[in-house]
Legacy VTK file of the C-alpha trace (Angstrom):
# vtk DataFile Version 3.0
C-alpha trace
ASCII
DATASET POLYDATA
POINTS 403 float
0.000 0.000 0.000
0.984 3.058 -0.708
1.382 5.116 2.617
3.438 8.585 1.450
4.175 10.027 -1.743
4.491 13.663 -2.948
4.958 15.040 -6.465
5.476 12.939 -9.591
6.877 10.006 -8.978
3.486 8.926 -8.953
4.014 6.197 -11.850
6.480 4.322 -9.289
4.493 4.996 -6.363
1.338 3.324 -8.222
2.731 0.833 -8.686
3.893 -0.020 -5.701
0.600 0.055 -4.365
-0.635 -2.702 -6.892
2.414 -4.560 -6.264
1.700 -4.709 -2.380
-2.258 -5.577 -3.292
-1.319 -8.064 -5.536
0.635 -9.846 -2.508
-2.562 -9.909 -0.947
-2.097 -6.826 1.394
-5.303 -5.335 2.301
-6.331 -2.322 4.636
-7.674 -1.776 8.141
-11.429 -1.545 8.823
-14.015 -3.884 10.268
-13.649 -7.575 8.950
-11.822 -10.363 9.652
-9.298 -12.322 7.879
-9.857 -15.218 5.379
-7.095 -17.943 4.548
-7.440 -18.979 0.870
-6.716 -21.967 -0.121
-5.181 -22.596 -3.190
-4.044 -25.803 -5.659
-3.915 -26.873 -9.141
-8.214 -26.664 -9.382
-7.987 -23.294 -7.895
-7.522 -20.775 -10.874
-4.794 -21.659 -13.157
-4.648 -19.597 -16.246
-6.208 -22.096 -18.387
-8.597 -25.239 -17.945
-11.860 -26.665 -20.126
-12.604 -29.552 -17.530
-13.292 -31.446 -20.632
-15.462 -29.044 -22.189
-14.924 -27.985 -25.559
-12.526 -25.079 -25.956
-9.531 -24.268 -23.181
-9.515 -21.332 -21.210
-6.949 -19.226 -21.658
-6.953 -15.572 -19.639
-6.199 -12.296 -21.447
-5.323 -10.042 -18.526
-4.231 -6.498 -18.368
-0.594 -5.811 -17.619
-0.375 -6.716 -14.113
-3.391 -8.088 -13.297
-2.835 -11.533 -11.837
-4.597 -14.929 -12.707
-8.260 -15.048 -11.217
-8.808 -17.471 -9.011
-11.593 -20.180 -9.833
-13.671 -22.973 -8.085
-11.940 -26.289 -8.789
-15.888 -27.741 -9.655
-16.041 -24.858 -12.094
-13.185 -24.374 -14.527
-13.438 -21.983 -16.972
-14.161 -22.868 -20.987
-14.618 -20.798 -24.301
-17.965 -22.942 -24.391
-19.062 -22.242 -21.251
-18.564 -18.716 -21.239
-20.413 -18.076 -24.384
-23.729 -20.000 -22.843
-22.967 -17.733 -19.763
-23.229 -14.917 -21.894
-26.914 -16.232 -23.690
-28.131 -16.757 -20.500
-27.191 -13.373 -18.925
-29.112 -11.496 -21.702
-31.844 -14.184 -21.657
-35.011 -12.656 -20.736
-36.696 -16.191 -20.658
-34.702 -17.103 -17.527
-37.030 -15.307 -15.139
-40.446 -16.465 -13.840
-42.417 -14.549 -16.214
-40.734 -14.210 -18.625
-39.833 -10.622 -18.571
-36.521 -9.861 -17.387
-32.795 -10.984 -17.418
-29.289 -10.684 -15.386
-28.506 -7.576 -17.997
-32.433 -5.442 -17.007
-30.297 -4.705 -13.969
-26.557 -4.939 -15.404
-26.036 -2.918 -18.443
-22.870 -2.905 -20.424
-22.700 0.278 -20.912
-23.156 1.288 -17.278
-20.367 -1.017 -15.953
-22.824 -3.424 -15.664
-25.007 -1.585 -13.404
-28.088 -0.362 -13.914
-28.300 3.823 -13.366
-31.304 3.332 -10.474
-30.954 3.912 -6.835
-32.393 0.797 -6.652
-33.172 -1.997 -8.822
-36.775 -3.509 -9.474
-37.589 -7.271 -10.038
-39.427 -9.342 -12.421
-42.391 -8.723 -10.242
-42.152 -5.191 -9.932
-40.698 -4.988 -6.600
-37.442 -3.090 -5.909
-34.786 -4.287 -4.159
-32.866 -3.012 -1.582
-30.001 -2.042 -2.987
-28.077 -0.334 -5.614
-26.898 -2.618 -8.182
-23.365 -3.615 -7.789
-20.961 -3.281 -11.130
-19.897 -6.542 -12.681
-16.081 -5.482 -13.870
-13.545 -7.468 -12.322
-15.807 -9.382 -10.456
-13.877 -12.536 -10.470
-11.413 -10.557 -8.203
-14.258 -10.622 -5.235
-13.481 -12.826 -1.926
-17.254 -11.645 -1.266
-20.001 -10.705 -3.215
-22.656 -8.102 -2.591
-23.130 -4.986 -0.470
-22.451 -6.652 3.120
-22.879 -10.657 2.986
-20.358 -12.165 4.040
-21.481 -15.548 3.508
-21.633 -15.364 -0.421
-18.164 -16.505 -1.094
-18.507 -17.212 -4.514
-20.386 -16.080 -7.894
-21.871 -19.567 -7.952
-23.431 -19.185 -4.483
-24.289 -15.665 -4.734
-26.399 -16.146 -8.334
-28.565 -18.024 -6.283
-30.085 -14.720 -4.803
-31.263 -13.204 -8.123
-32.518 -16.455 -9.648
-34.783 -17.748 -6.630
-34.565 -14.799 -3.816
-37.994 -14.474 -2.441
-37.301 -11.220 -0.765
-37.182 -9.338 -2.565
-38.387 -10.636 -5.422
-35.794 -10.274 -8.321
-35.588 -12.990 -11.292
-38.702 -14.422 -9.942
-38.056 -18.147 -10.055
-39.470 -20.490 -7.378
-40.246 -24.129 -6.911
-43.582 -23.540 -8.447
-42.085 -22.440 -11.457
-38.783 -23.697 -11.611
-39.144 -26.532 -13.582
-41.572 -24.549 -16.050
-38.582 -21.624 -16.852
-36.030 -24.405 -17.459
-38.257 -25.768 -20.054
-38.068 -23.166 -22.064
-34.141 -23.074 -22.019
-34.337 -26.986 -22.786
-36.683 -26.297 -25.934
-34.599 -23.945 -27.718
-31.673 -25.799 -30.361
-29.327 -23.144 -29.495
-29.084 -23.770 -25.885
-29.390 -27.628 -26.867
-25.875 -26.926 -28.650
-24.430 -24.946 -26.431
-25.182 -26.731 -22.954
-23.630 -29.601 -24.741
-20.424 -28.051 -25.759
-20.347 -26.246 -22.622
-20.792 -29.590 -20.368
-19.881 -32.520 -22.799
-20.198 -35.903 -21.740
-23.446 -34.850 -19.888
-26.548 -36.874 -20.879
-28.414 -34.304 -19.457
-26.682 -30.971 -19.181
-29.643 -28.309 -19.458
-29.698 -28.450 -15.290
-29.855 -25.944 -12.849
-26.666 -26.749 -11.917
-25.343 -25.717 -14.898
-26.926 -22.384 -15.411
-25.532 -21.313 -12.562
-22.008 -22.500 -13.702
-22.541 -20.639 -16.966
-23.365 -17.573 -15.953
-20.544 -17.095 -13.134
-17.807 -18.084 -16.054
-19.083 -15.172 -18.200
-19.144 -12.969 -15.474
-15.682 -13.967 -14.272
-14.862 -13.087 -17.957
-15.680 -9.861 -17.266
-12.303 -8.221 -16.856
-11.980 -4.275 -17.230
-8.344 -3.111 -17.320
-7.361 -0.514 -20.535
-9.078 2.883 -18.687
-6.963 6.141 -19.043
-4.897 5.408 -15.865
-4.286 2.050 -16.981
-2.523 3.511 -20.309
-1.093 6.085 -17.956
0.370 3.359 -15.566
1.650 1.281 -18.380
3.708 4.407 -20.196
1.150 4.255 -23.366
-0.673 7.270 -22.221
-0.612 10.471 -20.727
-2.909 12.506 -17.677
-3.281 16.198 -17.519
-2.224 18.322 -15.131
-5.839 17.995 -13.413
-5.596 14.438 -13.704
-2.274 14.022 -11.988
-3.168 16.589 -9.349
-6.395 14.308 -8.443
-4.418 11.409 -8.673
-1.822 13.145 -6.027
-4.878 13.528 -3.923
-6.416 9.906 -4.229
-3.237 8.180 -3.345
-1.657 10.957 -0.737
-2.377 11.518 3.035
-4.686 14.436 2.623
-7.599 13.137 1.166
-6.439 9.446 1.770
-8.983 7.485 -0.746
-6.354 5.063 -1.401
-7.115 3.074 2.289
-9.957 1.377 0.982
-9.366 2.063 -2.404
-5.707 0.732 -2.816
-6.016 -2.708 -4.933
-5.719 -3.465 -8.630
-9.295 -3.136 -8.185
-10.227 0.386 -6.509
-11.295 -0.999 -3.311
-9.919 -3.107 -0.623
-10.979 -6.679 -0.885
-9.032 -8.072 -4.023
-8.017 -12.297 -4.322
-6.325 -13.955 -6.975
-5.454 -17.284 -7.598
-2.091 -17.488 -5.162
-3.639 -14.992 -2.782
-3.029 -16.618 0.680
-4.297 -14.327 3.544
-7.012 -11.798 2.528
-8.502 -9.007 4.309
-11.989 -8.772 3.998
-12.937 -5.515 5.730
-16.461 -3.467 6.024
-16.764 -0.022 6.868
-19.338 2.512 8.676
-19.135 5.662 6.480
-21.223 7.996 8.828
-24.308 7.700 6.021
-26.746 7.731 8.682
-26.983 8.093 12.390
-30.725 8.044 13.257
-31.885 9.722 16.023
-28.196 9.825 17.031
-28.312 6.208 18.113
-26.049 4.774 15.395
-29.318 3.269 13.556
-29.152 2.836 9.659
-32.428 2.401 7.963
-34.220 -1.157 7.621
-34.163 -3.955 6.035
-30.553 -1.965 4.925
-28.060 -1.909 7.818
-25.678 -3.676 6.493
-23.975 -6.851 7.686
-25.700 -6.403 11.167
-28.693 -7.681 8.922
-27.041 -11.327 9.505
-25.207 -11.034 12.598
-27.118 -9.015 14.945
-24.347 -7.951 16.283
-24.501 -3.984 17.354
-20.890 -3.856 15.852
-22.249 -4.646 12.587
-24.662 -2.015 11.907
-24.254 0.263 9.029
-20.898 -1.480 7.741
-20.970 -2.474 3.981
-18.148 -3.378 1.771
-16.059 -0.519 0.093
-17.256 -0.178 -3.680
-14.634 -0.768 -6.367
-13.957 2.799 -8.269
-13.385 1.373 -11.756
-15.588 2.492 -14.395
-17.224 4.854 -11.587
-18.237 7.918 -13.333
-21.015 5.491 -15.191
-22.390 3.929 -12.754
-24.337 6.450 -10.152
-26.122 7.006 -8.553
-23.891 5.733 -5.561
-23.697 4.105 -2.041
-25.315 1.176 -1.013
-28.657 2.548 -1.299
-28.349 4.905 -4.208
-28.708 7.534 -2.150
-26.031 9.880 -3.589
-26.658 10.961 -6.848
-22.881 12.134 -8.273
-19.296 12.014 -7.916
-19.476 15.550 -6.222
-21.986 14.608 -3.358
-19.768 11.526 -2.784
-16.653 13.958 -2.207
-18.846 16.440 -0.293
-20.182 13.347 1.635
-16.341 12.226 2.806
-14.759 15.440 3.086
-17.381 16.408 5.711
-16.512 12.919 7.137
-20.352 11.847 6.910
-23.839 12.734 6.242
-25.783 14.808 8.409
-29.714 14.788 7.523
-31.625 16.935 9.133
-35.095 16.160 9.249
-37.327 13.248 7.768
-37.432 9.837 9.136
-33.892 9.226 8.616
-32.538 12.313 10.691
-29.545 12.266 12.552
-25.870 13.801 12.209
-23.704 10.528 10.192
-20.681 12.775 10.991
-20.836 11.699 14.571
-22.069 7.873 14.097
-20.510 6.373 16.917
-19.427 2.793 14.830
-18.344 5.281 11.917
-15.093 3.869 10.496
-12.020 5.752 11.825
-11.037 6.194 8.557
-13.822 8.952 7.161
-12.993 11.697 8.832
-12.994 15.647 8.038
-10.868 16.315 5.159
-10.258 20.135 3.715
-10.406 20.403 0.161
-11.310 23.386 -1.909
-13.275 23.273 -5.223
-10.471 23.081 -7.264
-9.025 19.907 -5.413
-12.556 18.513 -5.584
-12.484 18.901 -9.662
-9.254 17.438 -9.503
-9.763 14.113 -7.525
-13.564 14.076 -10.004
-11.038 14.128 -12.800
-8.849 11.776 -12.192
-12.013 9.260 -11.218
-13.119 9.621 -14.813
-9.295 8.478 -15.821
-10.963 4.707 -14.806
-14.057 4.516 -17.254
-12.550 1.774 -19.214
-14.475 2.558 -22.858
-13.494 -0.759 -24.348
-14.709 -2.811 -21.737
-18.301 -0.849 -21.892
-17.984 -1.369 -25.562
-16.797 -4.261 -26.135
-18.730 -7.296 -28.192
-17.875 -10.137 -26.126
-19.336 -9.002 -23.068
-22.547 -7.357 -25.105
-26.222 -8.924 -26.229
-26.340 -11.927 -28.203
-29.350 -11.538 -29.275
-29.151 -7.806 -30.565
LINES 1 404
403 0 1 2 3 4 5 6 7 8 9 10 11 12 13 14 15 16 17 18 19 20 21 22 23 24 25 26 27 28 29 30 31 32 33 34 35 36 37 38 39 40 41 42 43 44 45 46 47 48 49 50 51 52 53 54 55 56 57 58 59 60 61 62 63 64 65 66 67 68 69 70 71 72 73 74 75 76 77 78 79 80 81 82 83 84 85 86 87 88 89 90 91 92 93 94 95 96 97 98 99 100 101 102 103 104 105 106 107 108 109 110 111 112 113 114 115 116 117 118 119 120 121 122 123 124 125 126 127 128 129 130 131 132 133 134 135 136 137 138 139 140 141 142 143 144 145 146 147 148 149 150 151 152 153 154 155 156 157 158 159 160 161 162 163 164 165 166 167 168 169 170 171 172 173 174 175 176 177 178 179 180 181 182 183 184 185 186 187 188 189 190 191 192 193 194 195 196 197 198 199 200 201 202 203 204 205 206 207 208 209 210 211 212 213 214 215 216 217 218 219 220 221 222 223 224 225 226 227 228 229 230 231 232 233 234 235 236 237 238 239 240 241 242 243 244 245 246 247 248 249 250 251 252 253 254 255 256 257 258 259 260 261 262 263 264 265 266 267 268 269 270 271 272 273 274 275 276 277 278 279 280 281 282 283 284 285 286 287 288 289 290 291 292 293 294 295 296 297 298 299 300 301 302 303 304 305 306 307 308 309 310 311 312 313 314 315 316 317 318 319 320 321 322 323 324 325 326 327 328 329 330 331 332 333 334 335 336 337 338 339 340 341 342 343 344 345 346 347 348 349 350 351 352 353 354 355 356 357 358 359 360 361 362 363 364 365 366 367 368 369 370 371 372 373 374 375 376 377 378 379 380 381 382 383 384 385 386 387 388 389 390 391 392 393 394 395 396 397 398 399 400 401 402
């Protein structure tokens, strides 16, 4: 991690800080520590599983290898059904919606609403995370630490009851695979994807399909990427905000440090991973700490009065396209974020939700006041536009099928 640079040697001191998270150095914050095991299944650079088409990764220049579940290797095959499926609208109780209604290419793979509403019509509770670099995740979503891995975690969208999202349930389960089962492509496809099945249209293997194309799903050639690599240049705004973001004034880089923009990152030799959550001072109810229901967090599993209000730090790639931001949506641009951690929280003042987030007493000893004047602001909003990797928001592998 970076911890003190000044000027511009900023190229050097850059890297360093990618260096250190790519030896699986994380930063402080509430969390504990996970011990990853790896071995040959664990996320080599290639492997079909004898499926129809080997694996191999095209990373960015110093990205490392992802790492992947032993029981689900990666394959050419199985990544393109991952990708049908994704933009299928047919895989959703009725019919109407797909993985993509709430993660859009062009938006990083988010979806541009506070909040995101199901099949069904009802919204869930929180803002829909971006999909780049996702196969770099030790945890997936806003504040559960249970989901572990893409596999486990699709299993909320597909058959979540609450809230309602894809809308598939054990009265129509059987009904919505059907339709995949009828159609010659994905007859094809499952089959190169799984060969050696005898009957490979399964559950099972949806889910499998779809995490491989989102693990595919590698963003890496934004501005600052060029700029990192000597192919590109910043401007002098640029640099300055770039100063900022990895100096000890405004200090963004603590949970913002990794290869990724944020500060849980595992790769396929990580061996001891950090997997922090923070209180940002958001809210503060009534003074008493309180965040609002059914969204406090990971207190929302554990109970514990420690927990409330801490969520995971959002990666910053590709960030200027995907507000509105926070776990809830509840800050509409880049501006109100830096507003929102320069004050070192959020005070409301009136409406259900009053209370002064500035002096949330689990707030994360990391947000605290920071001074910067307008022009610093427009500098550190610059240099978080340097990260909108175009080709990855453009780019035809990762876009509709069936467009």
């Amino acid at each position: 991690m970076i911890r003190r640079h000044r000027g511009f040697m900023l190229k050097l001191a850059v890297a360093g800080a990618l260096a250190g998270a790519l030896a699986g150095v994380g930063c402080g914050g509430g969390g504990g520590v996970t011990i990853i095991e790896t071995g040959a299944g664990a996320g080599g650079g290639t492997g079909s599983g004898g499926a129809a088409g080997a694996w191999t990764w095209s990373l960015p220049a110093g990205f490392p290898t992802p790492a992947v579940p032993a029981d689900n290797p990666m394959s050419e095959a199985k990544v393109d059904l991952g990708r049908f499926l994704f933009f299928d609208r047919r895989l959703s109780g009725n019919g109407t919606q797909s993985c993509a209604s709430c993660h859009q290419q062009d938006k990083a793979f988010t979806d541009g609403f506070a909040t995101s509403r199901g099949s069904t019509g009802e919204f869930t509770h929180r803002n829909a995370q971006p999909l780049a670099n996702v196969a770099y995740s030790p945890m997936l979503t806003w504040a559960n630490p249970s989901l572990l891995t893409l596999e486990k975690q699709m299993e909320v969208p597909l058959f979540g009851e609450n809230p309602v999202e894809m809308g598939i349930n054990d009265g129509n389960k059987a009904e919505v695979l059907q339709r995949i089962a009828t159609q010659s492509l994905y007859q094809t496809k499952f089959s190169a994807a799984f060969p050696g099945e005898a009957s490979p249209v399964q559950w099972a293997n949806v889910v499998k399909a779809i995490a491989s194309f989102q693990r595919a799903l590698i963003s890496g050639n934004s501005k600052y990427d060029q700029f990192i690599a000597g192919k590109g240049t910043l401007t002098p705004t640029e640099l300055r905000g770039m100063n900022l973001f990895f100096g000890e004034k405004a200090e963004c880089f603590h949970c913002h440090g990794s290869p990724n923009f944020n500060d849980q990152f595992v790769h396929a030799t990580t061996r001891v991973l950090e997997t922090p959550f923070h209180n940002t001072g958001l809210y503060n109810i009534g003074g008493t700490g309180a965040f609002p229901e059914p969204n406090r967090g990971v207190f929302e599993l554990t109970g514990l009065p420690k927990d409330m209000g801490m969520f995971r730090a959002q990666s910053l790639r590709n960030i200027a396209v995907t507000a509105p931001y926070m776990h809830d949506g509840s800050i509409a641009t880049l501006e109100d974020v830096l507003d929102f951690y320069a004050a070192g929280g959020r005070n409301i003042t009136s409406g259900p939700h009053a209370g002064d987030g500035r002096k949330n007493p689990l707030k994360s000893d990391l947000i605290t006041l920071i001074t910067l004047d307008a022009q610093e602001k427009a500098d550190l909003v610059a240099f978080l536009k340097t990260l909108t990797d175009h080709d990855f928001l453009t780019n035809p592998k990762f876009a509709d099928p069936f467009k």
